[in-house]
C-alpha positions as CSV (number, residue, x, y, z in Angstrom):
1,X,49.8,-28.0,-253.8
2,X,53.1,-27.2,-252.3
3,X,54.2,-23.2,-252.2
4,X,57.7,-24.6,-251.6
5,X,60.0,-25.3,-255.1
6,X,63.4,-25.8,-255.5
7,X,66.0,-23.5,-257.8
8,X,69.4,-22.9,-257.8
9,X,69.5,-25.6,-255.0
10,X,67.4,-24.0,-252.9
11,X,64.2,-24.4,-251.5
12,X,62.3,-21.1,-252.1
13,X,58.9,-19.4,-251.6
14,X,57.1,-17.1,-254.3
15,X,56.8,-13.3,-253.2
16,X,53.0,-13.9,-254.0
17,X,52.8,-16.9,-251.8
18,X,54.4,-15.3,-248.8
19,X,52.0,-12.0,-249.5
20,X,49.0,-14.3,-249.3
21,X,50.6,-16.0,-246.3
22,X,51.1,-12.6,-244.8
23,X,48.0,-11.2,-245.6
24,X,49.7,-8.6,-247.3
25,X,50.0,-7.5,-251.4
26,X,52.9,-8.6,-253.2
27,X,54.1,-5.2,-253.9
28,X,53.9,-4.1,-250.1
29,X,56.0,-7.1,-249.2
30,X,58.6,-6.1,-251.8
31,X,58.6,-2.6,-250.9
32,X,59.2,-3.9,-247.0
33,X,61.8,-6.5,-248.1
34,X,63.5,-3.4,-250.1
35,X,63.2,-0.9,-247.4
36,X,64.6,-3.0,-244.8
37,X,67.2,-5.2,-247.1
38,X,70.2,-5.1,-244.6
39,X,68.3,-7.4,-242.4
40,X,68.1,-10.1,-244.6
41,X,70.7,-12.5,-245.5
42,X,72.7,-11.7,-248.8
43,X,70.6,-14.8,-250.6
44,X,67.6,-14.2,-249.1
45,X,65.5,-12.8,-252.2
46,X,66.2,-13.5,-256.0
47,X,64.2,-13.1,-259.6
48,X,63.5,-16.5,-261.3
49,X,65.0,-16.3,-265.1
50,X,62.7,-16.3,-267.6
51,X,63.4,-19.9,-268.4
52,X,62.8,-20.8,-264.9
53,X,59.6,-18.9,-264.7
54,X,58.7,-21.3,-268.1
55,X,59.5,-24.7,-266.1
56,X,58.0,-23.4,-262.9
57,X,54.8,-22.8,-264.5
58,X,55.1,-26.3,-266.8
59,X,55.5,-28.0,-263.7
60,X,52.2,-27.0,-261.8
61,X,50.4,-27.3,-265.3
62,X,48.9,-24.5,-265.2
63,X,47.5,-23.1,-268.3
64,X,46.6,-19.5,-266.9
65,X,49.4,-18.4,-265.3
66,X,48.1,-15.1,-262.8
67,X,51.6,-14.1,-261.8
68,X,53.5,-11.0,-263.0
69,X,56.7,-10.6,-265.3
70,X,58.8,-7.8,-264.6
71,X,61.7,-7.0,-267.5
């Protein structure tokens, strides 16, 4: 299954898919990203809506979804 999706007209990577990739947590690679945020491009990170998070997850079918929800 592809990590890559497309929102907002963009093709995008999950922070949990890029921590696997890194071989880092999720949280560590947030906390770097935050730390070091003037490196990155203005559009480089962004939270998926709660309605997108829905589709996202109808679209893989998954029925279990392990990912987090932050309000």
């Amino acid at each position: 299954m592809s990590r890559i999706y497309v929102f907002r007209d963009h093709k995008v990577m999950l922070d949990q898919d890029l921590a696997e990739l890194y071989g880092v947590t999720t949280g560590n690679l947030n906390k770097a990203v935050k730390r070091n945020i003037k490196r990155f491009p203005e559009d480089f990170m962004f939270q998926l809506s709660e309605d997108e998070l829905k589709n996202l997850i109808f679209q893989n079918g998954t029925s279990s979804w392990g990912g987090t929800k932050k309000d």
